[in-house]
C-alpha positions as CSV (number, residue, x, y, z in Angstrom):
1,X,42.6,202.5,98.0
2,X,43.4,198.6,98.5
3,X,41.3,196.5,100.0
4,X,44.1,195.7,102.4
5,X,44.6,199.2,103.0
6,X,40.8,200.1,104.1
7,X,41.3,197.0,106.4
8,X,44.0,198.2,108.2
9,X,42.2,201.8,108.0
10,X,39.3,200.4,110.2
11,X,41.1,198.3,112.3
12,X,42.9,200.9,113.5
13,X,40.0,203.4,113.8
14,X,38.0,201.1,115.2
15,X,38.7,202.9,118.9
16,X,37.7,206.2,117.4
17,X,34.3,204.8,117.0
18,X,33.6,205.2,120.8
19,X,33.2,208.6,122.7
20,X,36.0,207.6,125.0
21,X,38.6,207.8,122.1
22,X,39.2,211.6,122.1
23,X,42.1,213.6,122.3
24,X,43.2,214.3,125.8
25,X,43.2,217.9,125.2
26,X,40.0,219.9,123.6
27,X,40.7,221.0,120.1
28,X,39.4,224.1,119.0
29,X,38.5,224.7,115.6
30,X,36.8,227.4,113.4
31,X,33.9,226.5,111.2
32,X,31.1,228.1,109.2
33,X,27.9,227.6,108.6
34,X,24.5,228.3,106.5
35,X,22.0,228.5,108.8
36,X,18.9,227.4,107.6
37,X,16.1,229.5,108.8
38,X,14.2,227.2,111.7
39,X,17.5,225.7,113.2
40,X,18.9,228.0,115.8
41,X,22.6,228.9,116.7
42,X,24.6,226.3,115.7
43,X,27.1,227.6,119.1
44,X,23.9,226.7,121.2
45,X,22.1,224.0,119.0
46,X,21.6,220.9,121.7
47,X,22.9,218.6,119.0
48,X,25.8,220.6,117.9
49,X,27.2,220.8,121.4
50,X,26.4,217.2,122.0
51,X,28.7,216.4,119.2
52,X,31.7,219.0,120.1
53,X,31.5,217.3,124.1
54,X,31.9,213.3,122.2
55,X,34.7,214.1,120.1
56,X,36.3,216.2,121.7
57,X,36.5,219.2,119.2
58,X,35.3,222.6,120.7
59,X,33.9,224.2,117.6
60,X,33.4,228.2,117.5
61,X,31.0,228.1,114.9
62,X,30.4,231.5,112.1
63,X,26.5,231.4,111.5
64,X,25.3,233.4,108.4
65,X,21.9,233.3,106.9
66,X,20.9,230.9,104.1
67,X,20.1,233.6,101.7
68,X,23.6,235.1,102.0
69,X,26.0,232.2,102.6
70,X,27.6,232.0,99.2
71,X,27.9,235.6,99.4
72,X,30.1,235.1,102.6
73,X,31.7,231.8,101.7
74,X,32.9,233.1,98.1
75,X,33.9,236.2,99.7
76,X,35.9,234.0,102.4
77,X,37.4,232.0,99.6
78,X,38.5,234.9,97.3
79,X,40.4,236.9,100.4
80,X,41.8,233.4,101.6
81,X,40.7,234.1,105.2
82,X,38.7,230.6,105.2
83,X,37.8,228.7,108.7
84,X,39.1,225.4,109.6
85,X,35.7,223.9,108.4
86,X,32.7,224.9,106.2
87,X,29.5,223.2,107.1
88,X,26.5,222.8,104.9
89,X,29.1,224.5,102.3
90,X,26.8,224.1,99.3
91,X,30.1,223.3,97.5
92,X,29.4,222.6,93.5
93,X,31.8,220.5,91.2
94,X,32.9,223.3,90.0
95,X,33.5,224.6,93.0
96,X,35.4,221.9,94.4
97,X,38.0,222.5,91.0
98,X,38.4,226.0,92.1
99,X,39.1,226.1,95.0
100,X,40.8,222.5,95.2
101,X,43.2,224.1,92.3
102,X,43.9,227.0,94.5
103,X,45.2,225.0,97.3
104,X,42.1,225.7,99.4
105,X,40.6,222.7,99.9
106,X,42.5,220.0,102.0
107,X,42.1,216.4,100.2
108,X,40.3,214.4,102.7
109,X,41.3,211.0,101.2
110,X,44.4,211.5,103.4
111,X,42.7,211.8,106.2
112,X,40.8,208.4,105.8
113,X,42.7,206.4,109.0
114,X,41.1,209.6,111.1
115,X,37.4,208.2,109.9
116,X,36.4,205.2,110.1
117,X,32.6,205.6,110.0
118,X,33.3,207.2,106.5
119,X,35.7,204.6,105.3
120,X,33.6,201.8,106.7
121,X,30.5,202.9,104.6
122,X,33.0,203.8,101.2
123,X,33.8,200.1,101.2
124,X,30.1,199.5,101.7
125,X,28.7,201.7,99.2
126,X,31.2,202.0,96.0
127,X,28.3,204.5,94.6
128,X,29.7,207.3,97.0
129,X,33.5,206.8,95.4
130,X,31.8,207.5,92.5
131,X,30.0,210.3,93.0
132,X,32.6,212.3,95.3
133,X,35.8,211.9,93.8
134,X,37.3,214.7,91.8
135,X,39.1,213.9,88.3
136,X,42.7,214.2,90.4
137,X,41.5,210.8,92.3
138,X,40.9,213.1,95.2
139,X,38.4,213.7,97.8
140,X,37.6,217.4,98.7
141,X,34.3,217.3,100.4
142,X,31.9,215.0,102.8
143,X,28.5,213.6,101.1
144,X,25.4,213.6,103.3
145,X,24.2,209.7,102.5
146,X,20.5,208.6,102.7
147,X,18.9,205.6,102.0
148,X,15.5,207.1,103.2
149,X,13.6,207.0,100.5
150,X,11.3,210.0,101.5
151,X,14.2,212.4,101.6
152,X,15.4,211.5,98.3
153,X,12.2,211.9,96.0
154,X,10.7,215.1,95.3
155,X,7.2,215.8,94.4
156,X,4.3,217.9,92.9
157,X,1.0,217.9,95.4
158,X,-2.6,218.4,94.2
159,X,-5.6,220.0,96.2
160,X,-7.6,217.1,96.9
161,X,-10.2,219.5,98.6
162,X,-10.4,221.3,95.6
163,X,-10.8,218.2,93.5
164,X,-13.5,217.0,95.6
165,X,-15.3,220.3,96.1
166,X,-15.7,220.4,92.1
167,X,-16.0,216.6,91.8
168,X,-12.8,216.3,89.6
169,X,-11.4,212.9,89.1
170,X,-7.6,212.9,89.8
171,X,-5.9,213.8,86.4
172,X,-3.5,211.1,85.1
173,X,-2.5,213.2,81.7
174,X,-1.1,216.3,80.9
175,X,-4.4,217.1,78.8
176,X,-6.3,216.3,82.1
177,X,-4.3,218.5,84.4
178,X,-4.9,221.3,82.3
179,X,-8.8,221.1,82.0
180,X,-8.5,220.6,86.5
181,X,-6.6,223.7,86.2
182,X,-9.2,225.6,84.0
183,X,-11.5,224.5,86.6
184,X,-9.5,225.4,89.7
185,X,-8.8,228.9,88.2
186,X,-12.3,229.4,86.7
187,X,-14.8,227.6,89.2
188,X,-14.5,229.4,92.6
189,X,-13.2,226.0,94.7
190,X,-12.5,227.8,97.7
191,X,-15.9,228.8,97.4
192,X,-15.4,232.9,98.3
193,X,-17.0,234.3,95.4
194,X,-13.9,236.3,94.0
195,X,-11.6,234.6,91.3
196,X,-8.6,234.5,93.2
197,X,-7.5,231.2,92.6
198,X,-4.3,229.4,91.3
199,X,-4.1,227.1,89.1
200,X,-0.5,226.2,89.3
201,X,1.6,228.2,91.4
202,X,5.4,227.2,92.2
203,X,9.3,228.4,93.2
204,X,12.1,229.4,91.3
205,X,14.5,230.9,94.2
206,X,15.8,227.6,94.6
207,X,16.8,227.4,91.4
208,X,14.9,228.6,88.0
209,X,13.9,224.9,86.9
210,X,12.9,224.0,90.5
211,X,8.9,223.4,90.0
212,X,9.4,222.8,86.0
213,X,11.3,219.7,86.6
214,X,9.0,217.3,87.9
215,X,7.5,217.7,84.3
216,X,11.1,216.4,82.3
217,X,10.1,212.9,82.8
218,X,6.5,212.9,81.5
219,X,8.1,214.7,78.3
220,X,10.8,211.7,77.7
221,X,13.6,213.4,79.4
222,X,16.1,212.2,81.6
223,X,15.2,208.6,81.4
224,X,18.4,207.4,81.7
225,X,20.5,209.1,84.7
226,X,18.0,211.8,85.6
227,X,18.3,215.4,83.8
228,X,21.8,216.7,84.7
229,X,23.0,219.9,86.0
230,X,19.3,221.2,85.5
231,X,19.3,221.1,81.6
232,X,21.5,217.6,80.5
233,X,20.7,214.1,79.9
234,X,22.1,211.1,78.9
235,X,20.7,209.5,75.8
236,X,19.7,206.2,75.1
237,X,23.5,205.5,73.6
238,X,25.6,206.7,76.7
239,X,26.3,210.2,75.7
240,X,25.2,213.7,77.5
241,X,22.9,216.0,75.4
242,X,21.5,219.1,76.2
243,X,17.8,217.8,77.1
244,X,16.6,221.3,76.8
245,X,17.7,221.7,73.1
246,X,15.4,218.8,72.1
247,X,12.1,218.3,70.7
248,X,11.3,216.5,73.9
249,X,12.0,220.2,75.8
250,X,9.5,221.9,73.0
251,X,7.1,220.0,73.8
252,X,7.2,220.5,77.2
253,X,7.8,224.4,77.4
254,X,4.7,224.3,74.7
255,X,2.4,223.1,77.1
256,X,3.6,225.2,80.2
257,X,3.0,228.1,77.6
258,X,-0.6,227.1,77.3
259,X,-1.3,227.5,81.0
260,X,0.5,230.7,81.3
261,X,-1.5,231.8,78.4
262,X,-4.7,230.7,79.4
263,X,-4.0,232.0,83.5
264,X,-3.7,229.0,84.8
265,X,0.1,229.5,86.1
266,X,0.8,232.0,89.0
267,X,2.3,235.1,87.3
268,X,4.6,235.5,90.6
269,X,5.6,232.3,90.1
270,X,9.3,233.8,88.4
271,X,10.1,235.3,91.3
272,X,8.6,233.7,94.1
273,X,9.9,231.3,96.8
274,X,8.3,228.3,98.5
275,X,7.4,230.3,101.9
276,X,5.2,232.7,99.7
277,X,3.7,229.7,97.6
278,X,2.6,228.1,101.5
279,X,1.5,231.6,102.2
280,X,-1.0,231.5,99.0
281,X,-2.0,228.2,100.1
282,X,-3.0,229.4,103.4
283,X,-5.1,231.4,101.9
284,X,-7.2,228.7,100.0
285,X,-5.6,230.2,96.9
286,X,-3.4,226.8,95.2
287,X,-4.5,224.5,93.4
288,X,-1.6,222.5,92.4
289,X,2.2,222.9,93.1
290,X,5.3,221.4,92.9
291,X,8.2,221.7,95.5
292,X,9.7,220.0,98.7
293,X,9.9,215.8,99.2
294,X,7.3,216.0,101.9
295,X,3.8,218.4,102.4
296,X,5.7,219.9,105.5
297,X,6.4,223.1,104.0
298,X,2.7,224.0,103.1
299,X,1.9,225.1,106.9
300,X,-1.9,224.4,107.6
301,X,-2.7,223.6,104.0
302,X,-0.6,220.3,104.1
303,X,-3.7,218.4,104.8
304,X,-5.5,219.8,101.4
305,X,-2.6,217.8,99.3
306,X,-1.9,215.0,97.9
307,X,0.3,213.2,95.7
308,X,-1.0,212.0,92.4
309,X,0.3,209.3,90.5
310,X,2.8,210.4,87.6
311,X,1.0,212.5,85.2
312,X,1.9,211.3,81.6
313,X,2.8,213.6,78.9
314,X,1.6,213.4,75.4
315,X,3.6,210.4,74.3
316,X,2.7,208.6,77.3
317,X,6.3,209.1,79.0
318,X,5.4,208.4,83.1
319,X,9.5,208.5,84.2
320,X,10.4,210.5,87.8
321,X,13.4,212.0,87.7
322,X,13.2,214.4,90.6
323,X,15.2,212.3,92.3
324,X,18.5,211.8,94.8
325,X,20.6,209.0,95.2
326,X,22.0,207.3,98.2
327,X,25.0,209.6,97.9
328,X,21.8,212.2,98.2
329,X,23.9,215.4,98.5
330,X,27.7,216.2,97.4
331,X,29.8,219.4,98.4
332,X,27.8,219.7,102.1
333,X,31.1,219.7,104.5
334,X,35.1,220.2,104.1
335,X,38.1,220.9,105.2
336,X,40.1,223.9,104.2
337,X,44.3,224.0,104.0
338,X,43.6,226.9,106.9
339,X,43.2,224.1,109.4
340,X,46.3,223.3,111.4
341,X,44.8,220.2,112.8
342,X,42.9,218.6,109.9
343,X,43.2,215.1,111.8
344,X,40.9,216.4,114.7
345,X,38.5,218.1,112.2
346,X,38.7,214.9,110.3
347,X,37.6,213.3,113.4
348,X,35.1,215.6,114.2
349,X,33.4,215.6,111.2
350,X,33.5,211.5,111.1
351,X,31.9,211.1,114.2
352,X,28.6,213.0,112.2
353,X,28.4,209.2,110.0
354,X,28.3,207.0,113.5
355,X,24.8,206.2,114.3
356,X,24.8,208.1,117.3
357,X,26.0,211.1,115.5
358,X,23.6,210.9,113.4
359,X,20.8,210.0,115.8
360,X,22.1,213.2,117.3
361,X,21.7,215.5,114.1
362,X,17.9,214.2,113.3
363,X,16.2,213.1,116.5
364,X,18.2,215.7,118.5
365,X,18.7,215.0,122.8
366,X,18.0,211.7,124.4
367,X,15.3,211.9,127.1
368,X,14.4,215.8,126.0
369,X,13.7,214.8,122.3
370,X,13.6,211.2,121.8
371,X,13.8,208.1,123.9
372,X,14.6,204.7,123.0
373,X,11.6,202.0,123.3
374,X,11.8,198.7,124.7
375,X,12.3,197.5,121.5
376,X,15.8,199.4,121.0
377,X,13.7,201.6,118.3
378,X,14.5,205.4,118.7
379,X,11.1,207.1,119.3
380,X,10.6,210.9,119.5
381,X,8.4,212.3,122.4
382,X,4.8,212.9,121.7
383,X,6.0,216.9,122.2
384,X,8.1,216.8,119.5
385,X,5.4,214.8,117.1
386,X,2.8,216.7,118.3
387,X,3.6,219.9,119.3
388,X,1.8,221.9,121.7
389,X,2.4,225.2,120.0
390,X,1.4,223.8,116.5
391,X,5.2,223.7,115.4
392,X,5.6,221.5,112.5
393,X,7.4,218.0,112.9
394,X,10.7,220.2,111.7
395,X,9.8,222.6,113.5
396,X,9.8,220.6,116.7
397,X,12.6,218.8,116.2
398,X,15.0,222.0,115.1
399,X,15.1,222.8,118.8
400,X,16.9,219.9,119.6
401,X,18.7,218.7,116.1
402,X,20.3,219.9,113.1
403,X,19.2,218.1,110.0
404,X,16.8,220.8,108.4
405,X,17.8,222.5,105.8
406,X,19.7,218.7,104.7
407,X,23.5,219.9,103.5
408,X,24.5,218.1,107.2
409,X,27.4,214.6,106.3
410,X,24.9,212.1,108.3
411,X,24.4,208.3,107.5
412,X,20.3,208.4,107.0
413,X,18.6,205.0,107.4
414,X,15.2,204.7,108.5
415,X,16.0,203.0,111.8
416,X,17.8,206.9,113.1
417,X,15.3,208.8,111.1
418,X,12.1,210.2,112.6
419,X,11.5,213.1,109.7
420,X,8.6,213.6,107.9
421,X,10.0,211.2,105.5
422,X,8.8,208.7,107.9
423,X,5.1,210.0,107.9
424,X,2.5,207.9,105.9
425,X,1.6,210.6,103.5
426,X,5.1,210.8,102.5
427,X,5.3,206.9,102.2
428,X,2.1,207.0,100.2
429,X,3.6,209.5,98.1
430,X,6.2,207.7,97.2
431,X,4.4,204.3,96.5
432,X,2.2,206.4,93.7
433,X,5.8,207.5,92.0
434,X,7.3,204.3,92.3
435,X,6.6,202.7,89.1
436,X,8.5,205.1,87.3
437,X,11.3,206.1,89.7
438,X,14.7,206.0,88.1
439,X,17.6,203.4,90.2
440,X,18.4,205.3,93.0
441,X,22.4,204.0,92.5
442,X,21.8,205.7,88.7
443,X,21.7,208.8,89.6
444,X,24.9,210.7,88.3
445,X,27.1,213.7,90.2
446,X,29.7,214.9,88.1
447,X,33.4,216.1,89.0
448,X,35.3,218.2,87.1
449,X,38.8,218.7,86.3
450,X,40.7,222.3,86.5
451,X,40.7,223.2,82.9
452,X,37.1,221.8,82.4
453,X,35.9,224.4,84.9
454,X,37.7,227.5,83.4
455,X,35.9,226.5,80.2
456,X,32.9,225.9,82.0
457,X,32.4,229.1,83.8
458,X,32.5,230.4,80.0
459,X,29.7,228.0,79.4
460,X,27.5,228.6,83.1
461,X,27.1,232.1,81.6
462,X,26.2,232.1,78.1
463,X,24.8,228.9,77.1
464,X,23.3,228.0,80.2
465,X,22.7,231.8,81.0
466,X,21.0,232.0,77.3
467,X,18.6,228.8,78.2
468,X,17.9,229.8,81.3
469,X,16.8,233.3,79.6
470,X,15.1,231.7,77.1
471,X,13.3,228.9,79.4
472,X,10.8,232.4,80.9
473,X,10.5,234.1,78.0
474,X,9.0,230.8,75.9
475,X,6.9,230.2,79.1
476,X,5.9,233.5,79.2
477,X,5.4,234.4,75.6
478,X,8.0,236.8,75.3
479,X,9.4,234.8,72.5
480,X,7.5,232.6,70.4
481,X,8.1,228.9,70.6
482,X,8.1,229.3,66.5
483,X,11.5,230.1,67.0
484,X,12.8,227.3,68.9
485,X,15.1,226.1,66.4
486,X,16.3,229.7,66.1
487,X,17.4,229.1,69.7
488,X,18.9,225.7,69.3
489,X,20.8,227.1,66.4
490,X,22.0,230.2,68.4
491,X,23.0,227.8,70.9
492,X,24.8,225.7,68.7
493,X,26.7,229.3,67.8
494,X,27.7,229.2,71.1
495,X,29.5,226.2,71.2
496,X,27.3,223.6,72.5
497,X,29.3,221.1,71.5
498,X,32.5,221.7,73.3
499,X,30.3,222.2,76.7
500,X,29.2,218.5,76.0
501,X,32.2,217.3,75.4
502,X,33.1,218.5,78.9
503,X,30.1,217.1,80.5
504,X,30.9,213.9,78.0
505,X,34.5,213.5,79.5
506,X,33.2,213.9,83.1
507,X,30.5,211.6,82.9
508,X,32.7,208.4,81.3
509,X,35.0,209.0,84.6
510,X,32.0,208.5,86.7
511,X,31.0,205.5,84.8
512,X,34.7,204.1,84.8
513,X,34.8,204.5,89.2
């Protein structure tokens, strides 16, 4: 859009930034919604009604479980019976294509004069054009943006007890974690006699290389733009390989296949998630693990973790690539070609990038939840940090707001954020990763065009499908890392080459935005 264009956009949105600019009448609108497990009913959420009474927009909100959302939103897509709005949508590139292609998904790019929060920050922050706009030049879906640096990193923690217990110095190598994990597994550190301990214990629910990844970096992968899609890099000459056909990979799934060997990964850890990883740690039973951008999630064991500094690999590669950028999550809200009044769910949806909305999603109800010191800083109540039941800080606050889970469009800054991002622990944390953290604006989210994601559905299920296989069963043993090249080969077979050419195309548009 023109510069003189935006202008005019936010001049003339400028009165919607105020709660007094609503429509008239209520608008009432359809929406759903992946819950996330510790937020309650989004039709009785303190923050969600907050929001429907300022703009305006009565929302009837569908609430379905985490674990079965794509379930219900694919099925919701495939019948055409779709909402006006679909929050925390988890909506992939590929997605977007889809269901863009099909005439689903309403282009929100027209709707810009109806938000001028959003349109205020696109001419603030050119890295969220880049990351959001689909090959067409159009916009299907809201980001949530963050420039909280604690929400954006992800991390591996360490049991400092345990460390201590044995006097272990902290490792700094990949040889050194292994011989603390030997120790771990073999020298009793929670000190009950039995060998029930875990050397390295993660998740894979979220996805199967959740846990595995903090480890691409210290192996010389994704250096550049981070690792891609789970398995894809960007090489030192501009162009997208497969990282995890590369010596680099070998290397790294040779050493994970050490541990397993030797006992020193959790055998569940293939089919675990991170509640039953906190519930092992609760029981004295980790040793080392890798999920989450804060310690929240380990319960009562938080205080047993730490962050250690990057731990290099062989070749003395210390990069972090676990990481988000501003435009920290694509595909989280839109608006479907359902919606009769896309202006007032335009509207709606804006108001969630205003400060207050935002203040609103992650601090939750003035004067029940937070207050505002006499320094004009947004505080939360000592309740809320400190709460009386033993609720976790997310916990707390889930009563009152709506940002767990993340997936929400918001405008994080550190000034409306009262997290855990914003504990020390999780500052620490992130000071020890720092010097080798990738450029937050570096970070690459790739669009796809119709065509691209026909071919690339053949691609999500045999190549990727065939690494993904292949990614357990060299871990495991199943298959012998002898036969690697066997694998890159068969891969190869499968026409590698035209998948990176997709992923080739896709990433020159984002570097052309």
């Amino acid at each position: 859009m023109k510069k003189l264009t935006r202008l005019l956009v936010l001049v003339l949105g400028l009165c919607l930034l105020v709660p007094q600019a609503m429509a008239e009448e209520k608008v009432t609108l359809t929406a759903l919604v992946a819950k996330y497990p510790i937020v309650g009913d989004w039709n009785t959420n303190p923050a969600a009604m907050l929001l429907s009474e300022r703009t305006g927009v009565d929302v009837q909100w569908e609430v379905v479980a985490d674990a079965s959302f794509l379930e219900k939103r694919n099925l919701l897509f495939g019948s055409n019976d779709l909402p006006d709005i679909i929050m925390r949508a988890k909506l992939s590139a590929t997605d977007e294509a889809k269901y863009a292609a099909n005439g689903q998904l309403y282009p929100l790019d027209t709707l810009l004069e109806y938000a001028p929060n959003f349109s205020a920050l696109m001419e603030q922050f050119p890295a969220i054009a880049k990351n959001i706009t689909s090959p067409d030049g159009h916009i299907y879906s809201l980001p949530q943006l963050n420039t909280t640096e604690g929400n954006l990193v992800d991390k591996y923690w360490i049991n400092q007890t345990w460390l201590d217990k044995l006097g272990l110095e902290m490792p700094r190598t990949t040889d050194e974690l292994t011989e603390v994990l030997r120790a771990f597994v073999n020298n009793d550190p929670n000190g009950n006699g039995q060998k029930d301990e875990l050397g390295f214990s993660f998740q894979t629910k979220t996805s199967l290389y959740d846990g595995l990844n903090r480890f691409y970096g210290a192996f010389g992968m994704g250096k550049n733009h981070g690792v891609i899609s789970g398995y894809f890099q960007i090489n030192d000459e501009g162009k997208v390989e497969l990282a995890a056909a590369t010596d680099n990979y070998r290397q790294m799934l040779t050493w994970l296949n050490q541990l397993w060997t030797e006992g020193l990964i959790d055998k569940d850890s293939f089919s675990q998630d991170f509640s039953s990883v906190a519930a092992k740690a609760a029981l004295d039973q980790v040793g080392f693990t890798s999920y989450g951008n804060n310690y929240q999630w380990l319960g009562s064991a938080k205080t047993n973790f730490v962050q250690p500094e990057i731990i290099a690999g062989p070749n003395g590669d210390a990069v972090w690539t676990t990481m988000r950028g501003f435009v920290q999550n694509t595909g989280v809200a839109c608006i479907t070609t359902a919606c009769k009044n896309p202006e007032a769910a335009m509207r709606y949806l804006d108001y969630y990038y205003s400060e207050a909305g935002t203040v609103a999603i992650r601090m939750g109800i003035e004067g029940e939840s937070y207050y505002v010191d006499e320094n004009g800083a947004y505080q939360l109540y000592d309740h809320i940090k400190h709460d009386p039941n033993g609720l976790s800080l997310d916990e707390a606050i889930s009563k009152y707001g709506l940002y767990c889970g993340g997936n929400v469009p918001q405008y994080i800054t550190d000034a409306v954020d009262q997290s855990a991002a914003q504990l020390p622990e999780t500052k620490e944390a992130n000071e020890k990763l720092r010097p080798g953290m990738l450029d937050f604006n570096d970070i690459v989210n790739l669009h796809f065009t119709e065509d691209e994601v026909i071919a690339m559905s053949r691609y999500e299920v045999d190549l990727i499908g065939y690494v993904e296989e292949n990614l357990v069963n060299f871990i495991t043993g199943e298959r012998d890392l002898a036969e690697f090249d066997a694998y890159v080969q068969e891969l190869n077979r499968m026409d590698l080459e035209g998948c990176l050419d997709i992923y080739q195309a896709a990433f020159d548009r984002w570097n052309a935005i």
